[in-house]
N, C-alpha and C positions, 0 to 999 in steps of 0.2 A: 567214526566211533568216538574220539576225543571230543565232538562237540555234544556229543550226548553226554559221556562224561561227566564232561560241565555244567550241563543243565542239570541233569542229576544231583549232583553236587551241592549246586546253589538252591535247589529247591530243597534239600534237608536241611542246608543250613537256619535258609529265609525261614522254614517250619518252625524253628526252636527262637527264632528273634525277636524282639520288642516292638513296637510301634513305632520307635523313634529310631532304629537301624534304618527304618525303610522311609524315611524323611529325605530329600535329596540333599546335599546342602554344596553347589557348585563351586569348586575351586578357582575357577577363571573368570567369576565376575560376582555381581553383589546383586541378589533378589532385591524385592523392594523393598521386603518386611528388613532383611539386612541394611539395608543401606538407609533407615529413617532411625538412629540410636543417638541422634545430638542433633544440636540446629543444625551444626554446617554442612549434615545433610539436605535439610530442608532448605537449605540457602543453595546449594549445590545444585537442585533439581529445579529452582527453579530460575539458576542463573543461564542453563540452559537454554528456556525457551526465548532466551535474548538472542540467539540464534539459530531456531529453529521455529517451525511452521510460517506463518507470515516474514517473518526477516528474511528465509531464505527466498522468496521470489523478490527479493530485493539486491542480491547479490547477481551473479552473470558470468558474461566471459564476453572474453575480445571477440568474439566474433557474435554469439547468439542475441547479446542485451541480456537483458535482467529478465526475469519470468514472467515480473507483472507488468512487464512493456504487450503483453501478447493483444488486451483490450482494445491496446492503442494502435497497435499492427494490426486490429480488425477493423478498427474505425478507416481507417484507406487513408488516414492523415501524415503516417509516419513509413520512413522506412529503414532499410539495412542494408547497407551495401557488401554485407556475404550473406544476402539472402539465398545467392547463388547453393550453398551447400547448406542455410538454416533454412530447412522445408516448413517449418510452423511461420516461418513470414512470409512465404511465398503461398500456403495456402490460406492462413486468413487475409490476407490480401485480397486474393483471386477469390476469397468465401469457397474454396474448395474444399474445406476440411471437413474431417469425419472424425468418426471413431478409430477407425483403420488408419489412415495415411500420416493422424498424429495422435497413435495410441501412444508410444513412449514420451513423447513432451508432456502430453496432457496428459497423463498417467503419473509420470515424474510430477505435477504439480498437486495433482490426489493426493500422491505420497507424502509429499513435504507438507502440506496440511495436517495430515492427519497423523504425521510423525510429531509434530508440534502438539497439536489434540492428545496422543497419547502419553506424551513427556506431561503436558499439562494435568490429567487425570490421573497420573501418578502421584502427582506432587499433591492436588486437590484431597485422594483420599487418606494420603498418611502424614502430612504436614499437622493436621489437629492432634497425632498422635505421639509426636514425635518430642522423646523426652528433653525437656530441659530448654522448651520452646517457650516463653513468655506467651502468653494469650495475644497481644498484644501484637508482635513478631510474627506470631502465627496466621491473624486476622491478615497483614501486610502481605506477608508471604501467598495465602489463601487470592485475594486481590489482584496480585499480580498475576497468579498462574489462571484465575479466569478471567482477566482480562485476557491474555493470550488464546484463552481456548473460545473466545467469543470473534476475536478478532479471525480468528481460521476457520470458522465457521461464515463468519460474514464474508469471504473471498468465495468459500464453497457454496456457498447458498444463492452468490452473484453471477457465478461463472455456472455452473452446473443444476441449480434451483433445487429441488426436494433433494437431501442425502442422508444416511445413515447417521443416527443419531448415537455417539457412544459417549457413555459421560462415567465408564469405569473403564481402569485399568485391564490389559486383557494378562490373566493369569492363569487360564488353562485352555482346555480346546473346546469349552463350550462354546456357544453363543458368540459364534467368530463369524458369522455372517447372518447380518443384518440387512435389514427391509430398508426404502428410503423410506424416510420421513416426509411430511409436509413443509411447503414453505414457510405456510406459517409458524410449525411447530419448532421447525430450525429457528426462526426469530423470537418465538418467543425463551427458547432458551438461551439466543443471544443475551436479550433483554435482562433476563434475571441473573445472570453472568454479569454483566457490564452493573445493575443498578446495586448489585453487592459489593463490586470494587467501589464507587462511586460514597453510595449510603453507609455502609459497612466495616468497610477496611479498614478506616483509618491512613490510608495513604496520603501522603506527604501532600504539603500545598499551593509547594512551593514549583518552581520548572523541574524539568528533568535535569538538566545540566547543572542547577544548583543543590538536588537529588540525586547526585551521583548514579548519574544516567540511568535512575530503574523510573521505573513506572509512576505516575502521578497523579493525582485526582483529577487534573483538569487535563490527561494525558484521555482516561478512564471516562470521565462528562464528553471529551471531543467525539469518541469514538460511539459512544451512545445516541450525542446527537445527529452523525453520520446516519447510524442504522435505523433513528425515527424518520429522516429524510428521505431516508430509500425505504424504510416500511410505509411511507405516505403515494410514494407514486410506484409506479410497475415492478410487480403484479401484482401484489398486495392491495394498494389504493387501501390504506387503514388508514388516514386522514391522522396519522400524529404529527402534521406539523406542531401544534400546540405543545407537545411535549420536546420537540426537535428545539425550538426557542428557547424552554426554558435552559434545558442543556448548554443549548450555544450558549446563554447568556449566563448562566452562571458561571462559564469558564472566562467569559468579560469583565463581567462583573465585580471577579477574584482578584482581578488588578495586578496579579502577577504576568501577565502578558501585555505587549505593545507592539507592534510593525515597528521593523529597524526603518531610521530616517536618514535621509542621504544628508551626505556632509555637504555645505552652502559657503559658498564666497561670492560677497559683490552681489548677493542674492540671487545668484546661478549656483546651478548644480555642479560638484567636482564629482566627474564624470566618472573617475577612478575609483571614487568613493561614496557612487551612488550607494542607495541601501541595497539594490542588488548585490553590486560588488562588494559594501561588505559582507553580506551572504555568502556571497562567494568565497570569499576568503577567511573566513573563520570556522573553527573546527566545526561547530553549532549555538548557533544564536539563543542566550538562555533567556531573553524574552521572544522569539518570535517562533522557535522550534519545540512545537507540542509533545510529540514524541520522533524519534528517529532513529536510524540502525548507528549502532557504536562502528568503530571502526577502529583500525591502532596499526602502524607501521611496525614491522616484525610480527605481529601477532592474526591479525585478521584487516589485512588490507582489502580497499576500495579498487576495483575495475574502473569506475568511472570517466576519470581523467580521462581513459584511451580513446572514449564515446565523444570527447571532447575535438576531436580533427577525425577528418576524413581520412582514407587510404594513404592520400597524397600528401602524407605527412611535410613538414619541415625537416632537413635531415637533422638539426638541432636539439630534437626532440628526444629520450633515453628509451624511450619502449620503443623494442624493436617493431611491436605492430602498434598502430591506432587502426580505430574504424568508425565510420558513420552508421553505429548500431541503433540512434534513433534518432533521425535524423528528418526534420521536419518538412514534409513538402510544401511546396510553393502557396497550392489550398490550404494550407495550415496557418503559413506566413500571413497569408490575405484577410486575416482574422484581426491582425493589428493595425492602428493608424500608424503611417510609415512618419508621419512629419511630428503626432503630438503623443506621443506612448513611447514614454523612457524602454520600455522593453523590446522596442523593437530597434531600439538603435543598437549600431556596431557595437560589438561588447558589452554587451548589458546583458542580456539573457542568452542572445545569440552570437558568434563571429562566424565571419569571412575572411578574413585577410589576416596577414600578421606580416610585421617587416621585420625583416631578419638582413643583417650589416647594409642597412638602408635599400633594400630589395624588396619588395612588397607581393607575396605571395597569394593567390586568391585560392578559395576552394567554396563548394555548397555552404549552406548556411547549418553549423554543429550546435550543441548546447557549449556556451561560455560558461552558463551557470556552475558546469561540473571542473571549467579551467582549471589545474592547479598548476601552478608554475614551479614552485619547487620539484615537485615527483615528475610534470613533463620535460624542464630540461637540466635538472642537475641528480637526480634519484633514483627515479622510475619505480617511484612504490608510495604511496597515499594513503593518509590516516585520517582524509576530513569524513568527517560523519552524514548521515544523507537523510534528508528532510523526508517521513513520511505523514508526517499532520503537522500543519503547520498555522500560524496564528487567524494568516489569512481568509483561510478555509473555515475557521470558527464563523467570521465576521458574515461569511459569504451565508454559511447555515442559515445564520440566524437572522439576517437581512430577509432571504427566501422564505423561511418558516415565519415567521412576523410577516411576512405579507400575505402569504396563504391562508395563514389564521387567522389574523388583526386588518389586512389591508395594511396600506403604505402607510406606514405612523412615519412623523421624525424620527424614532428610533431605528427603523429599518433601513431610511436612508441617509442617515447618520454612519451606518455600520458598510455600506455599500459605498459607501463617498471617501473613507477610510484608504479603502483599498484602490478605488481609483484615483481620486487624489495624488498618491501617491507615486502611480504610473502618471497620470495627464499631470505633467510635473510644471507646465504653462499656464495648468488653469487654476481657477482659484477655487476653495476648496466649498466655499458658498453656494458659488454659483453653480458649480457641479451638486449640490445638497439641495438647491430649489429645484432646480430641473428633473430631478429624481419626484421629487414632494411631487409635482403635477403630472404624474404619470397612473394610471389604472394599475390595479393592483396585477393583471397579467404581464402588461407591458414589461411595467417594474420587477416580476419574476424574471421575464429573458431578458434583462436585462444584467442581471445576478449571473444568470445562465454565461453569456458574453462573458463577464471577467474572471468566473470558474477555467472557461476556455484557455482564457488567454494567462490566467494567475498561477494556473496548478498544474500547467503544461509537465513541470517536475515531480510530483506525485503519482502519476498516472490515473488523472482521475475522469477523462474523457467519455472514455468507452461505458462506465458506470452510469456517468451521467446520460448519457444517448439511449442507454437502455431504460433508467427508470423516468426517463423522461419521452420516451419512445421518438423525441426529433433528432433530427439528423440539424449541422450546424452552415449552413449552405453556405458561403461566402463569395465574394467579387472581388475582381482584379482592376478595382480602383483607388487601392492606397488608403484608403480611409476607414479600415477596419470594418467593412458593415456584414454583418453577421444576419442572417435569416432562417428562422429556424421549423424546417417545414416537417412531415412525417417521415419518420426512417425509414418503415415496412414498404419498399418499390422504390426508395431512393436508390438512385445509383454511386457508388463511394470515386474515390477519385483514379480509382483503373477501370472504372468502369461498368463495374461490377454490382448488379442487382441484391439488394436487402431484401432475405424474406425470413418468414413469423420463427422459422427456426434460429437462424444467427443470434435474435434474443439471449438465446443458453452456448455454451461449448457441449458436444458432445462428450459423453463418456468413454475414456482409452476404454476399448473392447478386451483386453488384458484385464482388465480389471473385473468387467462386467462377465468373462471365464471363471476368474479366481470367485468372484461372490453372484452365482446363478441368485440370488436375492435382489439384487437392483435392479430387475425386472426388463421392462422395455428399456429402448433406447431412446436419448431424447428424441421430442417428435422431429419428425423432420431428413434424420442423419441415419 
């Protein structure tokens, strides 16, 4: 009887009340319309997506890897040694996955996509509204957050292909589940995302790191030219190289980027201070690092390091665990010249040993590149920041797309000879550029293909490329890096394991495809 009472009650009151009694107005957090009354709002929302959607499949754990390592764990190139208990590397591996076996990994990466997506579309709609915002402020602000919302689209449209297109905030329980979209029409709204940061913004034009690490126009042009690259080959085949170039090349051409050069004595390389290593050891390179995840000791620390040794740690070492969470196999290795490619030497890209009180300890070959030596043996906590576009990758586009489009001009192998150059640290940088020049314009694509392979092994940019390029990267255990690059669909990966037309996409967590009967079938295949 007391709760009739009550209803009784509230319903004479609610009869005699205003319009604005029955307004919610939540005590325990900030609606939107609340929280856009000054910039620092809008600066707030969208300092956010510096950590959310895309950045978070760049973070990890000791034992899993990072999220967007999963490409690379299906490519059969990489592994994990607690794959034992992390089931998403043991079935892209073994290509045994589904929707079932890795609905929560792959679900988890939906989410954090589309948790970024929605951070972003927040910001997108009330940033033009928000008082005491400069036009100007606002345009930036505006730039930044679809640059984020294009870049989490371009992961979902790689990994999964058609998906739900939401380009508002959700603020009530309508229109809460959505149809996929087209592939196409997912890119084309990447495209006018990315050509408004670019065209529009006003964003900065200088690096990120001299831009106090937000967003950048030629952060904004990389990530464009990326997505003409992969709207030109599978599944799309929209032939924008032409547009992919001019991108690559206007972030060249800005002249605020260059490749770190290694330090020389005697006219040998110091080996410690190859340009790898200073990569390595610097927070973030502000000519060679496009855009990358921030990072900060006490505040939002890097896993990394730990990825850096195997199990069979050094006892010297302060983290109680390391892991060989991507850790390259042998087939992997075989992809590099062992005698004339700085990257494949000891400590350059990779290590094996370390000598500890004149003791020389061996293990698998780890990423060096993530080495840090302060947080591995005096801290155990790391604040270097982590390359997700980076200079090299510009040069590679635009080398590929200028061949595609134009044929092999000197400018394209200009831009390719750049980057190996720099690796074949023997050769001379001419004659690596003629021998380029007299190459067909296919040949000279995989040949592009080769130092993507072997350049952006730290990016994770493998598996993307295997798909929009539908070859597989075949290589030989003859030391001399030679790379073959045949069809993927019936290759076997290096467990074994047959590629077929499904593996193309990741299945849909079936979790997800519960919560929204609108996503229809499941991809084909799974």
């Amino acid at each position: 009887m007391k709760k009739i009472h009550i209803v009784i009650a509230l319903t004479a009151l609610l009869s005699f009340s205003c319009d604005s009694f029955l307004e919610e107005r939540p005590l325990d957090e900030l609606s939107s319309q609340q929280n856009f009354k000054e910039p620092n709002h809008a600066y707030n929302a969208v300092n956010s997506l510096y950590r959310n959607g895309v950045p978070q499949l760049f973070d990890g754990s000791h034992y899993g890897g990072a999220e967007a390592m999963i490409g690379n764990y299906m490519s059969g190139f990489f592994d994990n040694e607690y794959k034992g208990q992390e089931i998403h590397v043991q079935h892209t591996q073994q290509l045994t996955l589904n929707g079932n076996n890795l609905s929560s990994y792959l679900g988890g990466i939906w989410d954090d996509l589309y948790s970024g997506i929605s951070r972003a579309n927040n910001a997108i709609k009330y940033i033009p509204t928000t008082p005491g915002l400069a036009e100007a402020e606002a345009k930036k602000l505006l730039g930044e957050a679809r640059f984020f919302r294009a870049y989490a689209y371009f992961y979902l449209v790689r990994m999964f292909g058609g998906v739900p297109l939401v380009t508002e905030p959700y603020e009530s329980l309508e229109n809460l589940y959505i149809n996929r979209a087209s592939v196409a029409d997912v890119y084309a709204l990447i495209e006018e995302d990315l050509k408004f940061a670019v065209n529009e913004a006003g964003l900065a034009t200088t690096s990120m790191v001299t831009n106090g690490k937000r967003v950048t126009k030629g952060a904004a042009a990389t990530l464009l030219a990326d997505v003409y690259l992969n709207m030109s080959g599978f599944p799309l085949q929209a032939n924008r190289y032409a547009d992919a170039a001019a991108m690559a090349k206007s972030v060249i051409e800005s002249g605020t980027y260059s490749l770190e050069q290694h330090e020389m004595s005697g006219g040998n390389v110091v080996m410690e201070n190859s340009a790898y290593n200073k990569l390595r050891k610097s927070d973030a390179s502000a000519t060679e690092y496009v855009f990358f995840h921030e990072y900060a000791v006490g505040i939002a620390e890097t896993i990394y390091p730990v990825w850096s040794y195997t199990t069979s740690k050094p006892s010297t070492v302060k983290y109680a665990i390391t892991n060989g969470a991507y850790a390259p196999r042998n087939q992997f290795l075989w992809g590099y010249d062992n005698a004339n490619d700085l990257r494949a030497q000891e400590k350059q890209y990779y290590h094996s040993s370390i000598v500890i009180n004149g003791e020389t300890k061996t293990f698998p070959p780890t990423p060096y590149f993530w080495h840090d030596d302060q947080a591995l043996f005096e801290t155990a906590s790391s604040g270097k920041d982590i390359e997700m576009y980076g200079y090299a990758d510009v040069l590679l586009i635009a080398a590929e797309a200028i061949a595609k489009s134009q044929g092999v001009t000197a400018e394209a192998a200009e831009y390719l000879t750049q980057v190996r150059s720099r690796a074949y640290w023997k050769s001379n940088a001419a004659t690596i550029k003629s021998g380029l020049q007299g190459l067909s314009a296919n040949d000279f694509v995989e040949e592009v293909w080769k130092e993507r392979y072997r350049e952006l092994v730290f990016e994770f940019k493998l598996w993307f490329d295997m798909i929009r390029t539908r070859k597989y990267p075949e290589t030989t255990q003859n030391g001399n890096g030679e790379i073959t690059f045949v069809d993927l669909i019936g290759h076997t990966n290096t467990w074994g394991k047959t590629f077929e037309e499904k593996h193309l996409l990741f299945p849909i967590s079936e979790l997800e495809r519960q919560r929204n009967k609108n996503l229809g079938e499941q991809n084909p295949g799974y």
